[in-house]
C-alpha positions as protocol buffer text, in pm:
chain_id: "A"
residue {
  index: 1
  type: UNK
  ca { x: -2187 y: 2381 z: 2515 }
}
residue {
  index: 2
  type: UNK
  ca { x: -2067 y: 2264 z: 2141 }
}
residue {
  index: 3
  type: UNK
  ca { x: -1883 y: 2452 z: 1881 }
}
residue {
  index: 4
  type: UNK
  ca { x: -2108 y: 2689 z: 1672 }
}
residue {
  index: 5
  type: UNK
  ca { x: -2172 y: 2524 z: 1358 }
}
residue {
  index: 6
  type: UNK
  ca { x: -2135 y: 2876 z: 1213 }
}
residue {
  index: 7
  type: UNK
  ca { x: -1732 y: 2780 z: 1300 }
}
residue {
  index: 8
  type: UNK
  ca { x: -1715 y: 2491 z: 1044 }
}
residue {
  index: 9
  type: UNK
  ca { x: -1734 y: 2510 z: 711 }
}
residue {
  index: 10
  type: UNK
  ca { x: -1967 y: 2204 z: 598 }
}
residue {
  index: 11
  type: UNK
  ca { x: -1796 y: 1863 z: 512 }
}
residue {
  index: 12
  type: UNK
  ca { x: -1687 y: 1807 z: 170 }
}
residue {
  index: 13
  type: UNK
  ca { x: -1585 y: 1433 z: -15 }
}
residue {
  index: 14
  type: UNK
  ca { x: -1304 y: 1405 z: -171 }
}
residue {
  index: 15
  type: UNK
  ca { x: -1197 y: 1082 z: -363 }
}
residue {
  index: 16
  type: UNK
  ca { x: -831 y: 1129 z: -348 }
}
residue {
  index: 17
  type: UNK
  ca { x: -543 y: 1255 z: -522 }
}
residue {
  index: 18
  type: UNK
  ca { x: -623 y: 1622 z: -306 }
}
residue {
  index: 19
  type: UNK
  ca { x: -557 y: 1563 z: 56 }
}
residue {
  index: 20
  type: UNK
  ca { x: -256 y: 1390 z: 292 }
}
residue {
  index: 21
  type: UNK
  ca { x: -245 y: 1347 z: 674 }
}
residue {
  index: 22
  type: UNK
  ca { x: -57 y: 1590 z: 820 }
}
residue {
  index: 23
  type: UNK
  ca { x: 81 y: 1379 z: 1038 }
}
residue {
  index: 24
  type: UNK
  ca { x: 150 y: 1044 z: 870 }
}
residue {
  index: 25
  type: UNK
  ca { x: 146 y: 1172 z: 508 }
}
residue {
  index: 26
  type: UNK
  ca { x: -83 y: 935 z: 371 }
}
residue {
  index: 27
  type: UNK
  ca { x: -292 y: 1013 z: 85 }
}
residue {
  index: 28
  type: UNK
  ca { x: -659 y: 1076 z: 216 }
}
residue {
  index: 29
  type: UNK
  ca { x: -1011 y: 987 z: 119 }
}
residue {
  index: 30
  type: UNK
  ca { x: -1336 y: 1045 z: 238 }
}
residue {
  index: 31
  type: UNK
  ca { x: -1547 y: 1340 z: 380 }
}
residue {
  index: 32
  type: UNK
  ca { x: -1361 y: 1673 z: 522 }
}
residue {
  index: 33
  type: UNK
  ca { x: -1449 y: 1974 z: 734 }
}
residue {
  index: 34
  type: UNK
  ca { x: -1271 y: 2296 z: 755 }
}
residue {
  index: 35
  type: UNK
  ca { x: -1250 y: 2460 z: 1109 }
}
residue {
  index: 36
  type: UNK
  ca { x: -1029 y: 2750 z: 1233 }
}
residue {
  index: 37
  type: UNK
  ca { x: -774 y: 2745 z: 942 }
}
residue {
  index: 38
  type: UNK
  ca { x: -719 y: 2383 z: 905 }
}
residue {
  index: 39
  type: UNK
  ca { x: -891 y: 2079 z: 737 }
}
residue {
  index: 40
  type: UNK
  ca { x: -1023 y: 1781 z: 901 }
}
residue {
  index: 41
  type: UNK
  ca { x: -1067 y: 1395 z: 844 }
}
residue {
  index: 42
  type: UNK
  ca { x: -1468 y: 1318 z: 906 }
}
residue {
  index: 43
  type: UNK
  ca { x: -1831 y: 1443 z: 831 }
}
residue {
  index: 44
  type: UNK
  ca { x: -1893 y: 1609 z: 1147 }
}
residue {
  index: 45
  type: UNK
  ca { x: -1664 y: 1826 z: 1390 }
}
residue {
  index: 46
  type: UNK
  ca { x: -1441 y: 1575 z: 1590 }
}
residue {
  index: 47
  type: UNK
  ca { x: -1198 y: 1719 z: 1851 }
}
residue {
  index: 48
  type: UNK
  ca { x: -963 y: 1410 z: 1807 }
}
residue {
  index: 49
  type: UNK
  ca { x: -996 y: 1430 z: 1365 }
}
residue {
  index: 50
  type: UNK
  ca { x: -677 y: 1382 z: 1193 }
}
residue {
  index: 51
  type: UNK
  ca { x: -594 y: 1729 z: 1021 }
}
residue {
  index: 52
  type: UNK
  ca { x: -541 y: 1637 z: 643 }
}
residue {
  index: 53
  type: UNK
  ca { x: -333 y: 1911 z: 420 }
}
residue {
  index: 54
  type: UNK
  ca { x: -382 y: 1995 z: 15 }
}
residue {
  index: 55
  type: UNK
  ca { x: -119 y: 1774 z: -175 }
}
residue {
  index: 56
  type: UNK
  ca { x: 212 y: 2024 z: -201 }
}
residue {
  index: 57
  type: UNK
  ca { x: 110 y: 2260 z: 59 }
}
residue {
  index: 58
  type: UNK
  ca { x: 373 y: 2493 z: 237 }
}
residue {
  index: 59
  type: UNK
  ca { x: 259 y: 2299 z: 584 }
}
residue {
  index: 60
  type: UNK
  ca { x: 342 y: 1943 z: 407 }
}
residue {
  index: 61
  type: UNK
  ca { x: 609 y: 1795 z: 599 }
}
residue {
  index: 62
  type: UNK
  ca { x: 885 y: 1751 z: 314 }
}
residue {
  index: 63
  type: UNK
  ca { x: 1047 y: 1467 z: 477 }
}
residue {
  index: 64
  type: UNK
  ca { x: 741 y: 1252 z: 462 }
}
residue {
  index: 65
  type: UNK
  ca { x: 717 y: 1379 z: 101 }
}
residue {
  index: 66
  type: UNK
  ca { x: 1062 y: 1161 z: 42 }
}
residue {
  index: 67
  type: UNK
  ca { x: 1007 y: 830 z: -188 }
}
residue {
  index: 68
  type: UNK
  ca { x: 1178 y: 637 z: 87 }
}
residue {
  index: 69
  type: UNK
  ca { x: 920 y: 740 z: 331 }
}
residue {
  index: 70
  type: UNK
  ca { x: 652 y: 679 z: 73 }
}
residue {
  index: 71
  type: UNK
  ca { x: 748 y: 341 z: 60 }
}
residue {
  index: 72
  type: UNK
  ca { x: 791 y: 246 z: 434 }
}
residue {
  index: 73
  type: UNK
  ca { x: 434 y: 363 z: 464 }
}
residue {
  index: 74
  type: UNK
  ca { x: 331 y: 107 z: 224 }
}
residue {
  index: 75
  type: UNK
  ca { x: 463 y: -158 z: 349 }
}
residue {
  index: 76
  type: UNK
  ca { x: 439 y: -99 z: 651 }
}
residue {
  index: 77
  type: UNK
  ca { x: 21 y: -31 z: 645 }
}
residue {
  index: 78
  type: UNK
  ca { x: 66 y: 355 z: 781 }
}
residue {
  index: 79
  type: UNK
  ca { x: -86 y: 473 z: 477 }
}
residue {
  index: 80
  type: UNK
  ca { x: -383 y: 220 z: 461 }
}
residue {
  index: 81
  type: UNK
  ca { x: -408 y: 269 z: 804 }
}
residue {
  index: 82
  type: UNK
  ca { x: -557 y: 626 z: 722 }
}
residue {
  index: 83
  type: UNK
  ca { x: -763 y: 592 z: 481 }
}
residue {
  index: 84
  type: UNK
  ca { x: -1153 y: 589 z: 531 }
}
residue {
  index: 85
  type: UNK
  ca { x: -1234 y: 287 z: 256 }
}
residue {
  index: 86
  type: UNK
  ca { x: -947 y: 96 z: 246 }
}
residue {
  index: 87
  type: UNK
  ca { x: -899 y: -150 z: -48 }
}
residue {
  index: 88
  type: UNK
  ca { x: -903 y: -493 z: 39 }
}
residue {
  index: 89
  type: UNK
  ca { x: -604 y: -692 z: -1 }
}
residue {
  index: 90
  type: UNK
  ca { x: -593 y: -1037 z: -71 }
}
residue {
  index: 91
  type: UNK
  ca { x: -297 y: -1276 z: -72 }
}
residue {
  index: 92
  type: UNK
  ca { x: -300 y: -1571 z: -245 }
}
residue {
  index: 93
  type: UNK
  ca { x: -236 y: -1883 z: -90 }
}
residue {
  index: 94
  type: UNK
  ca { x: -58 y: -2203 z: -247 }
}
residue {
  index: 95
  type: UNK
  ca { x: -253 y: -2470 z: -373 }
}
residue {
  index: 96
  type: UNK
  ca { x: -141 y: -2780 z: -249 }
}
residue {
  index: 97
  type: UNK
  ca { x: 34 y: -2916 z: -548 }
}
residue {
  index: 98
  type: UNK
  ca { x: 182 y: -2591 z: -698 }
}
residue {
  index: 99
  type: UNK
  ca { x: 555 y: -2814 z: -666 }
}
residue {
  index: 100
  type: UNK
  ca { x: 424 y: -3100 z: -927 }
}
residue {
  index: 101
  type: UNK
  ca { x: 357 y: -2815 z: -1207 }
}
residue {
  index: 102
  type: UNK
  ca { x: 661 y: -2706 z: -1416 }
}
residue {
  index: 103
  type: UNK
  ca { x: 611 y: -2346 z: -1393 }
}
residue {
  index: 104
  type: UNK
  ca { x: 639 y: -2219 z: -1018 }
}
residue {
  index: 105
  type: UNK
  ca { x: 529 y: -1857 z: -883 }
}
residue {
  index: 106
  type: UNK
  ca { x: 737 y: -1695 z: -540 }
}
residue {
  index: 107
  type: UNK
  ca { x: 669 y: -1326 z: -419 }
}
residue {
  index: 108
  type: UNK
  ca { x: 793 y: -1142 z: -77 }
}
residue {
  index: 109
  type: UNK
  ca { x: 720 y: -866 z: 54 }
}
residue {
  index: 110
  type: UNK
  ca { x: 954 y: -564 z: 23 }
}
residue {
  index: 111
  type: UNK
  ca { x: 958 y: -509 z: 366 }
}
residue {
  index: 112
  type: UNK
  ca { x: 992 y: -911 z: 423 }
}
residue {
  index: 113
  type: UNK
  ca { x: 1272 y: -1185 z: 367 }
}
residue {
  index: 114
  type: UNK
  ca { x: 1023 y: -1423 z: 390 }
}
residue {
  index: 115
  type: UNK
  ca { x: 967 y: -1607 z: 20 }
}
residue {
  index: 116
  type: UNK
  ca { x: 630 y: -1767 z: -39 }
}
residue {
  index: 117
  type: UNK
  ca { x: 520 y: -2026 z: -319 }
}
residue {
  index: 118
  type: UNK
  ca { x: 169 y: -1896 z: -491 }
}
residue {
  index: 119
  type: UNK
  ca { x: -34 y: -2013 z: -804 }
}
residue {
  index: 120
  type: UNK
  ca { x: -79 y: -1821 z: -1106 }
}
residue {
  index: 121
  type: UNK
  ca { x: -360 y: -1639 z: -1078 }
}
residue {
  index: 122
  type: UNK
  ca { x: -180 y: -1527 z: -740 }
}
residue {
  index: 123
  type: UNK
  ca { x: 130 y: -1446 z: -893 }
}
residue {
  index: 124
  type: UNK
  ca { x: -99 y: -1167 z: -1164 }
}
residue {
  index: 125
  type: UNK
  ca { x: -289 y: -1002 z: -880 }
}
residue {
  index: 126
  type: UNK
  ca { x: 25 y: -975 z: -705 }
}
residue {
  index: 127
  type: UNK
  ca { x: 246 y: -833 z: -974 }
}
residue {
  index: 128
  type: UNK
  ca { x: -2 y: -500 z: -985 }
}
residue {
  index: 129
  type: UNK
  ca { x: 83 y: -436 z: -629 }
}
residue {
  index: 130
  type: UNK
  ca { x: 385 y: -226 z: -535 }
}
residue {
  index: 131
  type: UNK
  ca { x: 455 y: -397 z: -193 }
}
residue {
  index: 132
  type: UNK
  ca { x: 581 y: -754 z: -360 }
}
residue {
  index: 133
  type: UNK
  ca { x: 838 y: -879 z: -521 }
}
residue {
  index: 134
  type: UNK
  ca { x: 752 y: -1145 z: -783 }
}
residue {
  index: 135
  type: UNK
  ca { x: 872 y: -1400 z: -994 }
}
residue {
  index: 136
  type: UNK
  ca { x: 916 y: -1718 z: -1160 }
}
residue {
  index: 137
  type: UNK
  ca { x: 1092 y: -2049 z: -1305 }
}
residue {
  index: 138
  type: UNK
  ca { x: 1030 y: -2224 z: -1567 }
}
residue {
  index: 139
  type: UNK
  ca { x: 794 y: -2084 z: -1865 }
}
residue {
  index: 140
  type: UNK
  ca { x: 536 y: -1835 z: -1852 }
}
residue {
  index: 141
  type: UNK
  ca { x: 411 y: -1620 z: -2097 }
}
residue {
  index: 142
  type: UNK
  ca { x: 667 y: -1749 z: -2400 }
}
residue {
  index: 143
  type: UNK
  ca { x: 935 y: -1636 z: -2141 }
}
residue {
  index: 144
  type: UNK
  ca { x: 1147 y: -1885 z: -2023 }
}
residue {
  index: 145
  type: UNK
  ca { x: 1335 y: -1778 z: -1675 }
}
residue {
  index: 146
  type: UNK
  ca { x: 1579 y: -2025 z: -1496 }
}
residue {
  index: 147
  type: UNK
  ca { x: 1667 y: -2071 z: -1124 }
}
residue {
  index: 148
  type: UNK
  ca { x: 1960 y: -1817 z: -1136 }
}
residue {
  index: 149
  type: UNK
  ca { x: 1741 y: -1551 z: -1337 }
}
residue {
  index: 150
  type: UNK
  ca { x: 1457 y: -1564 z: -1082 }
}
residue {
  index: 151
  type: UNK
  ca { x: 1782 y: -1507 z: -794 }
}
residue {
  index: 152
  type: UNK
  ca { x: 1862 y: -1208 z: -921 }
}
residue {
  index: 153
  type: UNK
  ca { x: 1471 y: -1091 z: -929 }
}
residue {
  index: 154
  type: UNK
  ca { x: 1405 y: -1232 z: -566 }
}
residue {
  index: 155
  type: UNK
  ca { x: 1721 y: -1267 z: -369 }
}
residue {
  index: 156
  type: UNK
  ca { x: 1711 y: -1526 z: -115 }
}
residue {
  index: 157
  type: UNK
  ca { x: 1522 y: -1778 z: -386 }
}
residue {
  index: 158
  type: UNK
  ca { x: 1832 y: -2038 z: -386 }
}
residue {
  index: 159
  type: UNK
  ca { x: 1842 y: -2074 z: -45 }
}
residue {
  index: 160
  type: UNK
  ca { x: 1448 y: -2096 z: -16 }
}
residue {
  index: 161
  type: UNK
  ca { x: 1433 y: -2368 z: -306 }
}
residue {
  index: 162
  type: UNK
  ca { x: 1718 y: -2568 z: -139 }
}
residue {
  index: 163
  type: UNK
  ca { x: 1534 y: -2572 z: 220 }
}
């Protein structure tokens, strides 16, 4: 015996920017059901969905509103975790002689100490996305940045350059 589909209201999409998980409060896209008062991840009734809230509803947990919890989901993949398309993320990888050139690229990740060399074209996509820390020495851009500028952009550089 199933649910009567007279019980749930008919999935919706949304593309994002309207929902969170109630739980995790990660943004949410994709399709969405309502049944018995609340609002569900998926197309079709699922006993197990993930109940998803309006942005700035009274049942939003406030504390996972906080920007520090914001940010801990990022990085650590909670919030990608929950969403139905996630966007693809690619890092970059070094080319082999990125240390011969006289401009040089280094990122880490927020949550991370761990500094990595990258290209250029790694170093743009990279600079879009909230989870890294980037930056450079030498000249790029008509900007000319020395060792002990990029150290105070990306702590831990120093020590990475000397080892």
């Amino acid at each position: 015996m199933g649910i009567p589909k007279n019980n749930i209201v008919p999935s919706k999409y949304t593309s994002g920017g309207e929902f969170v998980d109630a739980a995790t409060n990660a943004p949410y896209q994709g399709y969405y059901y309502a049944y018995q008062n609340g609002t569900y991840a998926g197309k079709e009734f699922n006993p197990t969905a993930s109940q998803i809230i309006k942005i700035n509803s009274p049942k939003q947990n406030k504390l996972l509103n906080s920007l520090p919890t914001a940010i801990y989901s990022l990085v650590s993949g909670i919030a990608s975790q929950t969403l139905n398309k996630p966007k693809p993320q690619t890092i970059p990888t070094v080319t082999d002689k990125v240390s011969d050139r006289s401009t040089r690229f280094f990122y880490k990740k927020y949550n991370d100490n761990i500094i990595k060399e990258v290209d250029e074209n790694g170093y743009k996509s990279l600079q879009s996305q909230p989870v890294y820390q980037t930056t450079f020495i030498g000249t790029y851009q008509g900007k000319n940045q020395s060792v002990e500028q990029a150290e105070s952009q990306l702590q831990g550089l120093k020590a990475f350059l000397a080892g």
